[in-house]
C-alpha positions in Angstrom: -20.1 51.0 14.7 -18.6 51.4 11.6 -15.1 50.6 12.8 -15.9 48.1 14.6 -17.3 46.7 11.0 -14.4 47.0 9.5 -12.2 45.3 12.0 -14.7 42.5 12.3 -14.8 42.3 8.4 -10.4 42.6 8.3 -10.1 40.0 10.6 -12.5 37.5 8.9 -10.9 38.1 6.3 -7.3 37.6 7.9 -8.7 34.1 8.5 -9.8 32.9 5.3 -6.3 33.9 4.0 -5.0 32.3 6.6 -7.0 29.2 6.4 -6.3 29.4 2.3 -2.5 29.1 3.1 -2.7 26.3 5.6 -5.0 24.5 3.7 -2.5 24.4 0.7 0.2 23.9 2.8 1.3 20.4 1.6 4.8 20.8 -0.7 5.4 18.3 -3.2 8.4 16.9 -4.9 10.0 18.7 -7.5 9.4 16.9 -10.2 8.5 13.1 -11.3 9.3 11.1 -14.3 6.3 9.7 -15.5 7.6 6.9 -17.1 9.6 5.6 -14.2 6.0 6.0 -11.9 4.0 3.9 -14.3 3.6 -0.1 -12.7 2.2 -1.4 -10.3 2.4 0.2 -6.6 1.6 -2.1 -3.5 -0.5 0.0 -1.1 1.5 -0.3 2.4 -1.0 2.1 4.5 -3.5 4.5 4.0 -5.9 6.7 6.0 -8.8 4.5 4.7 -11.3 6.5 2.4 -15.0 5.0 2.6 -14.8 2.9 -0.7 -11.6 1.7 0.5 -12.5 0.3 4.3 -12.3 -3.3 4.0 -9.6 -3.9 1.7 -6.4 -5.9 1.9 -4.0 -6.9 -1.0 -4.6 -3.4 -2.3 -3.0 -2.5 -5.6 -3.0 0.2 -8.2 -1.5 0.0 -11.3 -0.6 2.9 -13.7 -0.7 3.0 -17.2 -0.1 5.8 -19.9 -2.8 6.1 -22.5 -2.9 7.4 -25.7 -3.9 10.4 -25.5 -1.4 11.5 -22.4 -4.1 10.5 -19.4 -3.2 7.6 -17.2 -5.1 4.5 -16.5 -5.6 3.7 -13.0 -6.7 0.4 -12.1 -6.9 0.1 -8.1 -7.3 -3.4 -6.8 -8.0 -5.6 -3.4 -9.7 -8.1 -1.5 -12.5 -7.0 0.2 -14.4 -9.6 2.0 -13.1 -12.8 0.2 -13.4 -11.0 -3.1 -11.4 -9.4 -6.2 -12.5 -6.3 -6.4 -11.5 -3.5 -9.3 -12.1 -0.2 -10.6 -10.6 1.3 -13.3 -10.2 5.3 -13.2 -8.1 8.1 -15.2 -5.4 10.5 -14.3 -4.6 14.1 -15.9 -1.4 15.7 -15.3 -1.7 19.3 -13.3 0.0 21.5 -15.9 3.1 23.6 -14.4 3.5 20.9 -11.6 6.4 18.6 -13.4 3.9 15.7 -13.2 4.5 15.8 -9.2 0.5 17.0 -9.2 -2.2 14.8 -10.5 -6.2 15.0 -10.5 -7.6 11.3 -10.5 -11.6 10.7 -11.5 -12.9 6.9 -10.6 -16.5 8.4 -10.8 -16.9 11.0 -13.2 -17.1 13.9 -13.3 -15.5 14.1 -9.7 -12.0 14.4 -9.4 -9.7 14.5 -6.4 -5.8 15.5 -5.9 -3.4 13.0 -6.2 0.4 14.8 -5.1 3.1 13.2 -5.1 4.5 14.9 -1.5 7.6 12.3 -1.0 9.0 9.9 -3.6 12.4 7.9 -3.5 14.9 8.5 -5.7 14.8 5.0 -7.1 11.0 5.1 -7.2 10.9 2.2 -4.6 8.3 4.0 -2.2 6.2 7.0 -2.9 3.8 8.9 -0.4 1.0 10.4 -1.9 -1.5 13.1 -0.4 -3.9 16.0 -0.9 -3.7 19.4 -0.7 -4.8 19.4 3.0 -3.0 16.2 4.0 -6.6 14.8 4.6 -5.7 11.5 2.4 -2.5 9.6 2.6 -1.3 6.6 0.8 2.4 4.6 1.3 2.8 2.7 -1.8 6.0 0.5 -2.4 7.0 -1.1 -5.7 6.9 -4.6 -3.1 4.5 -6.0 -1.2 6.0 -5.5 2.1 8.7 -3.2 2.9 11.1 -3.4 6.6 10.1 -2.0 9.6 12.6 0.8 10.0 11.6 2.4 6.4 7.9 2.0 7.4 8.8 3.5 10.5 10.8 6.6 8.8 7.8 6.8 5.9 5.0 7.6 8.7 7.7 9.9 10.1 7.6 11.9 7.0 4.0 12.1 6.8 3.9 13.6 10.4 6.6 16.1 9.0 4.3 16.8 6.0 1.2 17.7 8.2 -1.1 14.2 7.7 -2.6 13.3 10.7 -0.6 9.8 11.5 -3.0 8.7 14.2 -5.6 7.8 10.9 -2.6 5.9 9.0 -4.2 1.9 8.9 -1.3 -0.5 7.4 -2.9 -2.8 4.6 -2.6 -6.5 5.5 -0.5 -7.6 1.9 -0.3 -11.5 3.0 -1.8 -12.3 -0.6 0.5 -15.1 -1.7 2.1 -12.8 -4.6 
């Protein structure tokens, strides 16, 4: 009885190591340069979190504050309507700014990781650690159809679940 304990108690434990490692499975880039992130971003696709369902001519827009937070201010249309809400970002220390933690309703925070970003900061792909959120986010409105293709490429590569991915409607006269 005993060993059977302890090979019911190895194996459990087996697979919350296990589930540890795939749930942090997501790499992200080596580094980012804040100041070349900061602007606005066009949101191309997402897998729609529950605040989000609804929107079109989605937006956020980063700024750096004083005191070495960022200001998030996340836009759309959502049924005929300007919406906004204005959040903060903190740096994850030791993560070359490539790992953020973003709070729109204090005092909950969520991961914001940078998991692909162009080297002219054009596009960006950002995600959590379990690839469970996804946003494409382009420095224009719309981007063509061969990089959109080749962007949800990459987030199959990276482990998001592509079958969730919605493209946001950006026909906003900008």
């Amino acid at each position: 009885m005993r060993y059977l304990l302890s090979i019911t108690l190895t194996f459990c434990s087996l697979l919350v190591l296990i589930n540890d490692c795939i749930a942090g499975k997501m790499q992200v880039v080596a580094s980012v340069d804040l100041q070349r992130y900061l602007g606005k971003w066009y949101e191309i696709a997402t897998i729609p979190q529950r605040f989000q369902i609804g929107c079109t001519c989605v937006t956020a827009e980063y700024t750096l504050n004083p005191n070495g937070t960022i200001k998030v201010i996340n836009s759309c249309r959502k049924e005929g309507k300007f919406k906004q809400i204005v959040g903060r970002a903190k740096v994850v220390p030791g993560t070359n700014n490539a790992k953020l933690r973003v709070s729109f309703f204090r005092p909950f925070w969520g991961d914001y990781w940078i998991v692909a970003l162009d080297t002219d900061y054009n596009w960006v792909i950002v995600s959590n650690a379990k690839g469970s959120t996804c946003w494409i986010l382009s420095r224009t409105p719309q981007i063509d159809e061969k990089l959109y293709a080749d962007l949800v490429e990459l987030c199959r590569i990276k482990g998001i679940d592509i079958s969730l991915l919605l493209k946001t409607p950006q026909d906003c006269g900008q």
